[in-house]
DOLOTI-198112 format. One record per residue: x, y, z of N, C-alpha, C in turn. Coordinates in steps of 0.02 Angstrom, whole numbers, plus 50000, padded with zeros to 5 digits. Layout:
(atom (X Y Z) (X Y Z) (X Y Z))
...
//
This chain:
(atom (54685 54676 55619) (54729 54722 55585) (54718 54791 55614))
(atom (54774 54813 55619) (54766 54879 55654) (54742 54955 55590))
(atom (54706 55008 55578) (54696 55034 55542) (54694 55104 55558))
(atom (54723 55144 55518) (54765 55218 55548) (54714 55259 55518))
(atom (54715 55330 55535) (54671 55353 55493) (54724 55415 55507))
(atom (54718 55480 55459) (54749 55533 55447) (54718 55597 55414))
(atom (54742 55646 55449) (54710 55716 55407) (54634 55724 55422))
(atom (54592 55755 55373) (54532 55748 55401) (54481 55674 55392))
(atom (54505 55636 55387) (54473 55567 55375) (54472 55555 55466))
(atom (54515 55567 55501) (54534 55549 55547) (54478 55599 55592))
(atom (54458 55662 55556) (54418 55715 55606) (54352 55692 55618))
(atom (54353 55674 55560) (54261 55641 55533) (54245 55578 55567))
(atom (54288 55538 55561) (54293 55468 55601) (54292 55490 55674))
(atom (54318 55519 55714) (54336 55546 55765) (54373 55475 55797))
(atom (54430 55443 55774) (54488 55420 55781) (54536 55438 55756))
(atom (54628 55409 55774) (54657 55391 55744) (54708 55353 55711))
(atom (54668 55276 55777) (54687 55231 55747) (54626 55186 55771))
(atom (54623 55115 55753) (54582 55051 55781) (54584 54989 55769))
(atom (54593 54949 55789) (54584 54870 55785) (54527 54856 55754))
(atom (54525 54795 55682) (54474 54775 55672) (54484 54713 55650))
(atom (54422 54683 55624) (54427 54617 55611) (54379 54624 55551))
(atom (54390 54643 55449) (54343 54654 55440) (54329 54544 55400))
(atom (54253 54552 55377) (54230 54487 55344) (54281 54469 55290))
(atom (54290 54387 55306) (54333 54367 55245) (54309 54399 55196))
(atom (54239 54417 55173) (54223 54445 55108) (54267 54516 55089))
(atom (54280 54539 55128) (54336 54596 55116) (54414 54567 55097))
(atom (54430 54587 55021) (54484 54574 55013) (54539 54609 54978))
(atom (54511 54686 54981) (54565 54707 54949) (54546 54781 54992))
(atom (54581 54842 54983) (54563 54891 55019) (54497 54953 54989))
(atom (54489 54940 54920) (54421 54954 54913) (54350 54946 54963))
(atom (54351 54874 54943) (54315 54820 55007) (54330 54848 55072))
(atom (54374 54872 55107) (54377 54867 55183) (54347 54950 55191))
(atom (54363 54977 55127) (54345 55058 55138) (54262 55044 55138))
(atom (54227 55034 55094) (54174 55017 55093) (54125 54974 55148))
(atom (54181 54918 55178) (54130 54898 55248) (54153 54936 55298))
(atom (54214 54988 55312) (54198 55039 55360) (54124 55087 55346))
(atom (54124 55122 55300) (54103 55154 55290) (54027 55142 55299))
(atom (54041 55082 55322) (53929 55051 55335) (53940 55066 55419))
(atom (53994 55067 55442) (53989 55080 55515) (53950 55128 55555))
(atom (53947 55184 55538) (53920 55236 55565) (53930 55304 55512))
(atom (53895 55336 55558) (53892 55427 55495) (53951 55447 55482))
(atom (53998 55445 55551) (54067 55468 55543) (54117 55450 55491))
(atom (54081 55392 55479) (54145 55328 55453) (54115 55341 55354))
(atom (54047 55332 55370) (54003 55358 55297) (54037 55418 55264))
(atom (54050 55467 55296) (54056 55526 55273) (54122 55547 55261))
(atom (54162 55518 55328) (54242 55519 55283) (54259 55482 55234))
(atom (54226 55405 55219) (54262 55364 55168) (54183 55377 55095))
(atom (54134 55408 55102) (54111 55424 55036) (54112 55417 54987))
(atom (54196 55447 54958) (54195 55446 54881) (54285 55421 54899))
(atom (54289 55358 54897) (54337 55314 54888) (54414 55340 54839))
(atom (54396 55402 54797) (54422 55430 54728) (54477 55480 54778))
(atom (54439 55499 54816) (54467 55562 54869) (54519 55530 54915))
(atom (54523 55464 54932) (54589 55417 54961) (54629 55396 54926))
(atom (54683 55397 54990) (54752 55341 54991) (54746 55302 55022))
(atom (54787 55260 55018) (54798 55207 55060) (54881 55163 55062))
(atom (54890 55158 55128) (54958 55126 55139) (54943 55038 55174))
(atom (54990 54995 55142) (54987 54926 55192) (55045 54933 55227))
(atom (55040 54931 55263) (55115 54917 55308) (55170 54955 55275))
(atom (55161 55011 55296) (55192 55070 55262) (55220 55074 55203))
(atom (55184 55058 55161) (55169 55047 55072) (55130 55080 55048))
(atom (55146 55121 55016) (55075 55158 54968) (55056 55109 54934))
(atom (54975 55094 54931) (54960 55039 54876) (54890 55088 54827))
(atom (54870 55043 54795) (54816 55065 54751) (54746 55027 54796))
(atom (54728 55060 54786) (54650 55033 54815) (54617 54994 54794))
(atom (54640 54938 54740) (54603 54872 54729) (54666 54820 54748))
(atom (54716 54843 54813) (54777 54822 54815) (54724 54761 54872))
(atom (54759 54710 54881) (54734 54648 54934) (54764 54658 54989))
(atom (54699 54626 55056) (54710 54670 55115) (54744 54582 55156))
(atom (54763 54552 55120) (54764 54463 55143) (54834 54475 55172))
(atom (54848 54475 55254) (54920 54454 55302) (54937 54526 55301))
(atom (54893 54592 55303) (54938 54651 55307) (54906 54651 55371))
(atom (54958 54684 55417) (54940 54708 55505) (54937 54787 55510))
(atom (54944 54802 55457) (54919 54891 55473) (54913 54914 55405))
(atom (54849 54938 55393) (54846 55007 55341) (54813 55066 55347))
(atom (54850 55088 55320) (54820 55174 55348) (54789 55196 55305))
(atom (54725 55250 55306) (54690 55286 55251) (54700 55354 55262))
(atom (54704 55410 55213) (54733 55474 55220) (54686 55509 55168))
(atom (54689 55557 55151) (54683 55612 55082) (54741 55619 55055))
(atom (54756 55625 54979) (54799 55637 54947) (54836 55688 54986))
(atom (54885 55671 54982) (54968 55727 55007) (54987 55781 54968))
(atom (54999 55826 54973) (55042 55872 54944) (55083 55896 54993))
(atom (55142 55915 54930) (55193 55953 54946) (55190 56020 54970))
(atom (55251 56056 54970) (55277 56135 54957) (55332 56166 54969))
//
């Protein structure tokens, strides 16, 4: 699955996008935030506090206990605002 990153999630990570393959044990996007986030410091420190994300499946805003089962892209961001 391909996985986008945006805003400063994307600075911290120093990507902004990547291919992954995470463990069947990952199944919803809570889970996938959480086994990035064992990856490295970069990845620790942008996904932290899970409260502070969004997340899109295949250009869907979903909720973060949304299931990650047959999606080919989701993206993680910081909340959006307007103006």
């Amino acid at each position: 699955m391909n996985i986008l990153y945006f805003a400063w999630v994307r600075e911290q990570i120093g990507l902004d996008q990547e291919q992954v393959e995470p463990p069947a044990t990952v199944e919803d996007v809570h889970g996938l935030i959480a086994w990035l986030a064992g990856r490295s410091g970069g990845y620790a420190s942008a996904l932290a506090d899970p409260a502070r994300l969004r997340a899109a499946i295949d250009q869907r805003f979903v909720p973060l206990d949304a299931p990650i089962a047959g999606a080919t892209e989701i993206a993680i961001f910081p909340p959006v605002t307007g103006g």
